[in-house]
N, C-alpha and C positions, 0 to 999 in steps of 0.2 A: 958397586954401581957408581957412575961416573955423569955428573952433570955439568956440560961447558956451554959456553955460546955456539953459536950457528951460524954461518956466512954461506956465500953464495955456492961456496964448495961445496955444500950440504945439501943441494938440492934436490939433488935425485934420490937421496936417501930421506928426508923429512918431505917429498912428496910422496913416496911409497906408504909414508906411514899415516900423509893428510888420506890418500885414499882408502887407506886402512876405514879412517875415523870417517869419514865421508859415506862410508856404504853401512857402519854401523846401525846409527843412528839416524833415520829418516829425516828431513828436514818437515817442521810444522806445514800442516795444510795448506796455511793463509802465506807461505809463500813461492816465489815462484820455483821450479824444481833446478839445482843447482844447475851455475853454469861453469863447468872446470876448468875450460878456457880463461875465463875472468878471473876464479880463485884460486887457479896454481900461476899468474900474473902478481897476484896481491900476496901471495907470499914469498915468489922472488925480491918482491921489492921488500917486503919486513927481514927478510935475511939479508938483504943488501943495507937496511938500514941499520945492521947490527943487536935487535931487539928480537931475536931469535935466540931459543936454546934447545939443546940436543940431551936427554937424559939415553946414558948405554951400559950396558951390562958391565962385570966383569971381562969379558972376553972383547968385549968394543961391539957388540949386538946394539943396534939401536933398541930401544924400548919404550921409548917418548917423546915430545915435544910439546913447547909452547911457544907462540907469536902472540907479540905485544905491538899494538900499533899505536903510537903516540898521538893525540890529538890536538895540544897544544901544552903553554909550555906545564901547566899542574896537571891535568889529565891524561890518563894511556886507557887504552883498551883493551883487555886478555882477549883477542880475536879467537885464539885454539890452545887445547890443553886436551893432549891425547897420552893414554898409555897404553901399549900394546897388553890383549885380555891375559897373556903368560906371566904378564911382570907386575900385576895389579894387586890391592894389599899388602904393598911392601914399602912404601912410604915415598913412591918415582915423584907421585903427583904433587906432594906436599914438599919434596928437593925441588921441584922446577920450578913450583912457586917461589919459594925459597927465593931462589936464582931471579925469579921476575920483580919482587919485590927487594931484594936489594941492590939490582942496579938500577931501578927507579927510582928510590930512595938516592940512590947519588948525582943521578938529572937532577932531583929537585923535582921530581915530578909528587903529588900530594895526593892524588885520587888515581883509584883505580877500579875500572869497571868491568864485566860480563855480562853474557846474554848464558841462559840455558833454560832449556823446554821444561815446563813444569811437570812432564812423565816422569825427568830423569831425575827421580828421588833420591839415586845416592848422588848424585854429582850436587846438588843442592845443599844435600846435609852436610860433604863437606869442605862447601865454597862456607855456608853457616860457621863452622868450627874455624873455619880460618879467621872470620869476623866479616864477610859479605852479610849484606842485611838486602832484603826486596825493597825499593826506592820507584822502581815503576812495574805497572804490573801490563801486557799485552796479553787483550781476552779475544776469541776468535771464534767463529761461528759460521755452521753453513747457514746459505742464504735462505734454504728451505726450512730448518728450526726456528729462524728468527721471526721467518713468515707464518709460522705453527704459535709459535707462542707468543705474537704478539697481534694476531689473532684474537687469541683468547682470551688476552687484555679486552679485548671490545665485547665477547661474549658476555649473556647476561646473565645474572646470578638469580636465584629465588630460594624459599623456604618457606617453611611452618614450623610453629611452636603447637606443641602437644600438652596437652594439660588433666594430668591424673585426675578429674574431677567431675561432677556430676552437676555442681552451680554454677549456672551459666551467670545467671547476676552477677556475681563474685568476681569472674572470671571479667566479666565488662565494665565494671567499675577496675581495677586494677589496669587495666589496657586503659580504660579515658586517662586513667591520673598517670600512667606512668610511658605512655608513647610523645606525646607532647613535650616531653624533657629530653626527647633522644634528639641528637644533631638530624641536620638535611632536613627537615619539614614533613614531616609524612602527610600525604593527600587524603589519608583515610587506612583505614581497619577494618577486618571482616570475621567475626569469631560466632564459629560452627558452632551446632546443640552436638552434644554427645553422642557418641558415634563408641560402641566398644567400650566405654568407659572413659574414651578421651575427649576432651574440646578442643578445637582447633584455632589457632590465631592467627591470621594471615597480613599484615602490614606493607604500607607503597614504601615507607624507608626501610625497611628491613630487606626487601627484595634488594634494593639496590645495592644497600651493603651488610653483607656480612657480617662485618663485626658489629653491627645494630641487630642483627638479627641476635647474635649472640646473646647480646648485653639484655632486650628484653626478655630471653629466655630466662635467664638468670633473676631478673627482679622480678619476674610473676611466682618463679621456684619460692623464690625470697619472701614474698609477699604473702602465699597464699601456703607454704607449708608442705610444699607439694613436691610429688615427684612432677617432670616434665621432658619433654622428648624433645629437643631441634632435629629437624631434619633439612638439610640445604643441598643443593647443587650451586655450585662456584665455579662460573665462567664456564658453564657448561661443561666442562673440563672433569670435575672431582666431586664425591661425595663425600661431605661430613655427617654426622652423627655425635650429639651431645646430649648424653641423660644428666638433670638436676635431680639434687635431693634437698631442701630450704634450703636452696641457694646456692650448693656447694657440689662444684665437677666432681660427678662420681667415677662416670667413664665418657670416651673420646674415641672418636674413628675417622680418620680419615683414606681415601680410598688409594691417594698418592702423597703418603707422609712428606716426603722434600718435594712437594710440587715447590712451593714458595722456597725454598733454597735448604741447604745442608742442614742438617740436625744431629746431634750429641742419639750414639747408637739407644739410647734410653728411652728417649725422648719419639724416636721412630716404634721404638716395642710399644709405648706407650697409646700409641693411636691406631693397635690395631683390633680394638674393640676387646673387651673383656666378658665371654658369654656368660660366667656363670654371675657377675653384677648383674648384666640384663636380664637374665632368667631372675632374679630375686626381685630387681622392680617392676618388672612386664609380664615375667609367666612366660616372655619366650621361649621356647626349645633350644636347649645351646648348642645343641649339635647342628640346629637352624642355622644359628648365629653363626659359627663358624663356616660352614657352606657361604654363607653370603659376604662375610667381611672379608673378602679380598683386598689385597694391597699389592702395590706394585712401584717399578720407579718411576713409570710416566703411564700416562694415561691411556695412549697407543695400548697398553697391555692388558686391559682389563675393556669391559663391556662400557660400552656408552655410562655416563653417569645416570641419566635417568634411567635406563633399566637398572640399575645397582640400587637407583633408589626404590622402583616399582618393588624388586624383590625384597627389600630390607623391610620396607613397609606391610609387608605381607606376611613376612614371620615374625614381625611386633604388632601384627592384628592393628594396624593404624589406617584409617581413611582418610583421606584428601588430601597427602601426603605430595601428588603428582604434578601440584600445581600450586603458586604463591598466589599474591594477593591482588595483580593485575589482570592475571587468566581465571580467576577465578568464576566458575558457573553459579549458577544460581541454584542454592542450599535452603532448601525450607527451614524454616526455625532459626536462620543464620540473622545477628545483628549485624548491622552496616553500620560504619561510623566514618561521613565523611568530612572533613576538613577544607578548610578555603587553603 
């Protein structure tokens, strides 16, 4: 295998092989669809400008190319680095680099740059092993996801706190002392008489956010010694599910584990509810549990979140589960506590 320069001589043979690489590899969404005219133009001129190379067999077969388009006098560009799929795992790629890198090294040129799609996993790994490092990253999206999920952004969230308990006293002295310390102000509280063996807590900051709703589920667990259920819908979008036991996550569900972005494969097993925990603190049926803790990558794939939550509620025997602490109807024996 034979790697030299490239001139204008080359062009009918290093455009055979740009169109090679050209129908491979689709170009990204987000740009316009090639225009061949323009880019067998811009590589006459990189052959003309001598910053072409031709890698070719034994036998004088072409097998490869790269174009370097210089940008000023420390900077070049790797425009194209193609290897025909016969001649690949043989080291073509890593000689024409070779070749691009050291007669840039004798410009005087100091920096050298690429573009490549982040599909193309191995062309990445090894641009990586050469010593390319990611420096800007181009993120792209259709217009109708961006309008889906940023949507959801404005969707509103709600929940209840569940509480293994039967003193409702208890239960509302713990709520005065310990809502009033959560951020955002809450306008007021509303916690149900027992219902099934639970009482309900329903909070105006908690609805709003989430992680307040979390956080007092946790200090009433904490508080009172208790198991305790969260049950939320966030952004409309997703159901969580969080059992306490004094204070401490036993188990976790959520209905689209990477709604909020990637997660370590564990981390995803993690949140998709463990029946036989909730049959030891609730008496759920696990076979229940499992029917209903669905999980999925987006929400599109699974039922509305509130029917995910109607039915979750239903095989942990919980009431008032369907509503937070804005919609809430009016519950005989329910204290109100409201706030300026």
């Amino acid at each position: 295998m034979n790697v030299r320069r490239a001139d204008t001589e080359d062009l009918e043979v290093v455009v055979d092989l740009w169109r090679r690489f050209a129908h491979e590899l689709p170009p990204p969404v987000h740009r316009e669809p090639i225009d061949e005219e323009k880019e067998l133009g811009e590589v006459a001129e990189i052959l003309a400008s001598h910053l072409a190379f031709l890698a070719q067999d034994d036998d004088g077969t072409p097998i490869g190319f790269a174009l370097v388009r210089r940008r000023n006098e420390s900077l070049a560009t790797l425009t194209d680095l193609y290897v025909s799929g016969d001649a690949r795992r043989r080291g073509v790629a890593t000689q024409l680099a070779r070749a691009v890198v050291g007669a840039l090294a004798e410009d005087g040129v100091e920096h050298l740059d690429l573009d490549v799609q982040a599909s193309n996993g191995v062309a990445r790994s090894l641009y990586g092993r050469w010593g390319f490092h990611d420096e800007m990253v181009v993120m792209a999206a259709a217009v109708s996801d961006l309008e889906e999920h940023l949507g959801r952004e404005q969707a509103g969230s709600f929940g209840s706190i569940h509480i293994q308990s039967d003193d409702l006293t208890a239960v509302e002295n713990a709520v005065r002392r310990f809502v009033p310390r959560l951020p955002g102000g809450s306008h007021g509280s509303l916690i149900a008489p027992p219902r099934n063996g639970w009482i309900a807590v329903y909070d105006d900051v908690c609805d709003r956010d989430p992680d307040m709703l979390r956080r007092l589920a946790r200090e009433l667990s904490d508080r009172m010694g208790a198991v305790v259920l969260l049950l939320g819908v966030e952004q409309e979008a997703l159901l969580r599910m969080i059992l306490f036991e004094r204070g401490r996550i036993v188990d976790e569900y959520l209905s689209v584990p990477e709604f909020h972005g990637p997660l370590p494969p564990g981390d995803v097993v993690g949140l998709a509810a463990n029946p036989t925990v909730i049959h030891r603190l609730t008496g759920a049926d696990p076979n229940a549990v499992r029917r209903v803790a669905r999980t999925a990558p987006a929400p599109a794939d699974l039922p509305s979140a509130r029917e995910l939550l109607r039915e979750f509620a239903a095989v942990l025997h919980v009431e008032g589960s369907e509503h937070g602490w804005s919609d809430a109807p009016d519950i005989a024996g329910a204290v109100r506590i409201d706030r300026a």
